[in-house]
C-alpha positions in Angstrom: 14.5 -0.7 4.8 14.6 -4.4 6.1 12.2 -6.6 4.7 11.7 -10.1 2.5 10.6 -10.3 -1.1 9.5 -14.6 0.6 7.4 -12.3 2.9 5.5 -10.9 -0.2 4.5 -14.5 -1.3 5.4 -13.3 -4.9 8.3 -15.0 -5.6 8.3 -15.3 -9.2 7.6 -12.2 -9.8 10.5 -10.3 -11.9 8.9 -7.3 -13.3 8.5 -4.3 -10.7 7.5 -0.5 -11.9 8.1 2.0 -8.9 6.5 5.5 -9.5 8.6 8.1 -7.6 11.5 6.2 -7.7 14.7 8.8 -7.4 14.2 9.4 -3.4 12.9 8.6 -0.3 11.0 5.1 -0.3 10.9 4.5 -4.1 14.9 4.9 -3.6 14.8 2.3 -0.9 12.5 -0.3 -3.1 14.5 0.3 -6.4 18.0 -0.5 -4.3 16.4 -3.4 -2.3 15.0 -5.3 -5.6 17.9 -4.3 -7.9 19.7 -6.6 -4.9 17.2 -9.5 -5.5 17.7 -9.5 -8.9 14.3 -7.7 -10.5 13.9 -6.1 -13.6 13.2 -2.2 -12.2 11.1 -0.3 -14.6 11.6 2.9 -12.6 9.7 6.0 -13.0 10.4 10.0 -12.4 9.7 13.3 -14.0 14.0 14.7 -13.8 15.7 12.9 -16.4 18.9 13.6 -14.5 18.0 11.9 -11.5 16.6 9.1 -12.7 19.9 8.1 -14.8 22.0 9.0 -11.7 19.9 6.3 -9.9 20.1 4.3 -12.7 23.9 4.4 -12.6 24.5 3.8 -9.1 22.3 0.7 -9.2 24.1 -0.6 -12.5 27.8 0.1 -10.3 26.3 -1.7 -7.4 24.6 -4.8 -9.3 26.3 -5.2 -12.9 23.7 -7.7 -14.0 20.6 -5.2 -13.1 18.1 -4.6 -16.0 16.8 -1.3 -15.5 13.5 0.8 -17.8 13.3 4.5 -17.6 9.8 5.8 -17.2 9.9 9.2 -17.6 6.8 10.8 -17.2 4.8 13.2 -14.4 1.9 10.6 -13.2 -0.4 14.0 -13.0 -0.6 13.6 -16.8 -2.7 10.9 -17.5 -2.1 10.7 -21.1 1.7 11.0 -20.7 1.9 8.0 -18.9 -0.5 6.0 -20.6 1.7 7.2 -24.0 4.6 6.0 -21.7 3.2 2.7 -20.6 2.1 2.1 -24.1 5.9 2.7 -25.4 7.2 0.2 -23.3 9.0 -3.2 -25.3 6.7 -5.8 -25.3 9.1 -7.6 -22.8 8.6 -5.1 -20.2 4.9 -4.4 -20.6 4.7 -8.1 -18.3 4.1 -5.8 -15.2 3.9 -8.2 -12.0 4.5 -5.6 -8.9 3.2 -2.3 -9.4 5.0 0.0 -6.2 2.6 3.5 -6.2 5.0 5.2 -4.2 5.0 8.6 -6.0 3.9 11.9 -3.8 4.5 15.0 -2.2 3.6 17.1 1.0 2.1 20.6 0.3 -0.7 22.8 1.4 -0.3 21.9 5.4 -1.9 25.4 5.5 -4.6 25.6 8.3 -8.0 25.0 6.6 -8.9 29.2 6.5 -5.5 30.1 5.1 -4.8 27.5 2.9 -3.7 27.3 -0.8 -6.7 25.6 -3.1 -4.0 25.7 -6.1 -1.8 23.9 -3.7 -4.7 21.3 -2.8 -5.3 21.0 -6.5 -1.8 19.5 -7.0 -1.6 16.9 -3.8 -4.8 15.3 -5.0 -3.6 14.8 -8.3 -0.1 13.4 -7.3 -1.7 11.4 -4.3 -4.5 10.6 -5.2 -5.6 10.7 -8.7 -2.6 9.7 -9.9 -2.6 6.4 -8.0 -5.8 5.6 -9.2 -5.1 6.1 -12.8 -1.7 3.9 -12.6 -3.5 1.6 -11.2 -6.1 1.4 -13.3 -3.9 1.5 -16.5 -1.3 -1.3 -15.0 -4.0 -3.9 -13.5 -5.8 -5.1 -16.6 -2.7 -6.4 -17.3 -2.2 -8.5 -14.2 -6.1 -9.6 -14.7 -5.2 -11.2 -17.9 -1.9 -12.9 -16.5 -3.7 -13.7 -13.5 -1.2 -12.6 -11.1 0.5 -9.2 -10.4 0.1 -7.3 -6.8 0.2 -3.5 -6.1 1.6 -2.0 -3.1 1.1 2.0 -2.1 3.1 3.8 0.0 2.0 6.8 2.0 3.3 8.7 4.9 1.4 9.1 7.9 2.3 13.3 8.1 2.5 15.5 11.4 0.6 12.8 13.5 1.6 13.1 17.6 4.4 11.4 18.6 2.8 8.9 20.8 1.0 7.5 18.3 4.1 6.0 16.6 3.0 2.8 18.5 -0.9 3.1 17.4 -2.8 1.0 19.9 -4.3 -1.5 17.3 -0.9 -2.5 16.3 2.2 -4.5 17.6 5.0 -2.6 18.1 6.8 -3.0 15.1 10.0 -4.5 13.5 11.9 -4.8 10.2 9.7 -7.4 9.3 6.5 -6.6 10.3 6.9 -2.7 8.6 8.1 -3.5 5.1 6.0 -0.5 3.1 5.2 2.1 6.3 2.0 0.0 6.9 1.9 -2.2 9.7 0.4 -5.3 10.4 -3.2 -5.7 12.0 -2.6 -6.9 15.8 -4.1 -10.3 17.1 -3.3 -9.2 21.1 -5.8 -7.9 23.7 -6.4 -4.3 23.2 -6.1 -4.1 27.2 -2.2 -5.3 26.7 -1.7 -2.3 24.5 -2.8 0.8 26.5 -0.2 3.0 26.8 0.4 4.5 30.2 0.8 8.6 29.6 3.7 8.6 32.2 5.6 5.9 30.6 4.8 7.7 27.0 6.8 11.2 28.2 9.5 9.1 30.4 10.4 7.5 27.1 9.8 10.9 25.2 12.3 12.5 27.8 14.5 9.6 27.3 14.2 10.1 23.3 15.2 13.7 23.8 19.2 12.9 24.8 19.4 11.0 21.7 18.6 14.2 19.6 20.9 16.7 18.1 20.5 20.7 18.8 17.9 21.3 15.6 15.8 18.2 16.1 15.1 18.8 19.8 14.1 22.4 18.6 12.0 21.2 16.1 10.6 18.4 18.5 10.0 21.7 21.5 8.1 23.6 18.4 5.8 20.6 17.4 5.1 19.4 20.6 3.8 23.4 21.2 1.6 22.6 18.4 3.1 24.4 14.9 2.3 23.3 11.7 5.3 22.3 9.9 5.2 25.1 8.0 4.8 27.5 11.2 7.9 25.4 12.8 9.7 26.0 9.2 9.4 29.7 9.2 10.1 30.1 13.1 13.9 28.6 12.4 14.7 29.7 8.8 14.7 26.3 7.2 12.7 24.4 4.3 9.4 22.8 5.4 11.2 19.7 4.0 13.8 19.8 6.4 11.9 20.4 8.7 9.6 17.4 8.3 12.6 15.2 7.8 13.7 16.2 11.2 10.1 15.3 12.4 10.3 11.7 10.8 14.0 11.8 12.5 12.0 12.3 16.1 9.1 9.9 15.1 11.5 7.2 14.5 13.6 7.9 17.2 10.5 8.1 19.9 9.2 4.7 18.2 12.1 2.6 18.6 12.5 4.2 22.4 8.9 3.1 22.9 9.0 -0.2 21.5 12.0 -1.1 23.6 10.9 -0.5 27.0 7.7 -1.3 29.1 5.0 0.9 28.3 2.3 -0.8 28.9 0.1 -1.6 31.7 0.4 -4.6 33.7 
């Protein structure tokens, strides 16, 4: 993750609670502000993971101040007990970081798990909300404080890593997976199909056996889960070997000249 707390305006912020924080892009956000010198007030539901986190923060900057918040953010009440249990000191909440969520239910519609639906609104969704909602107030009466969500955009095609309404993007420009709205003429952006699958074909030598596998299956049109079943590996494996691909098709079609002149 590349990216400037000066970008942020928010300079004097110190405070930052990241939901989610043990893996993934909480991970990335804890490690990056423990660097700038924040105060991390970092949540999770395994106790173990957290305080592993925790220690190889405190090993890599001595002078970090870390909070534990462990709670599940589907409980309302349990967080709000834990927000409430907070020191005075820490309750001074200036960057809230919703970050917390999970991928399940990628069912088709007609075969698809309600219970499973259930469980990805209340972590994605309705969780968010309530965080947000408990944490703000608190900003209101400060007047200052921000809040940043993170999402994923999950199983979208490959050619639409470089959406048309958007600049092809950089460290800078993609700090939190959400890019930056585009000031260039649409017409500059259109992306030539035959450029899109040379630089797809191109992307291909730069993958290992299991992702161009994976990349053959998705492209065919499997659901992760489908693709997960068809080579004996965890859907979570094989959605990290889709990000893998997405990244690597990105950066091939940033890099070259795929647009019409």
């Amino acid at each position: 993750m590349s990216f400037s707390i000066y970008n942020l305006n928010i300079m004097e912020i110190k405070t930052v609670l990241i939901t989610g924080a043990t893996s993934g892009i909480g991970k990335a956000c804890a490690c990056k502000f423990a660097k700038e010198g924040w105060n991390l007030i970092l949540n999770a539901r395994d106790t173990s993971k957290l305080e592993k986190l925790i220690y190889e923060l405190e090993m890599e900057c001595p002078k970090l101040v870390t909070r534990p918040l462990i709670c599940d953010v589907r409980d309302r009440e349990q967080v709000k007990a834990a927000l409430e249990n907070l020191p005075a000191d820490w309750k001074t909440i200036d960057l809230l970081i919703n970050n917390a969520g999970l991928v399940i239910g990628v069912d088709k519609e007609h075969e698809g798990s309600l219970d499973e639906w259930d469980v990805v609104i209340d972590t994605n969704v309705k969780s968010l909300l309530a965080m947000t909602r408990l944490v703000v107030p608190g900003m209101v009466e400060r007047g200052r404080g921000h809040v940043i969500n993170t999402s994923r955009d999950k199983h979208s095609p490959l050619n639409q890593s470089v959406p048309l309404d958007t600049p092809f993007f950089d460290g800078n420009s993609y700090p939190f997976g959400a890019l930056r709205a585009s000031s260039a003429d649409p017409e500059e952006l259109i992306i030539d199909r035959d450029r899109v699958a040379e630089a797809l074909e191109s992307t291909r030598k730069q993958l290992s056996e299991f992702e161009a596998k994976i990349l053959g299956l998705y492209l065919d049109g499997l659901s992760c889960q489908e693709i997960a079943k068809a080579v004996g590996k965890s859907p979570k494996s094989v959605d990290n070997a889709v990000q893998r691909v997405r990244r690597k098709a990105a950066r091939q079609l940033s890099s070259g000249d795929i647009s019409k002149r």
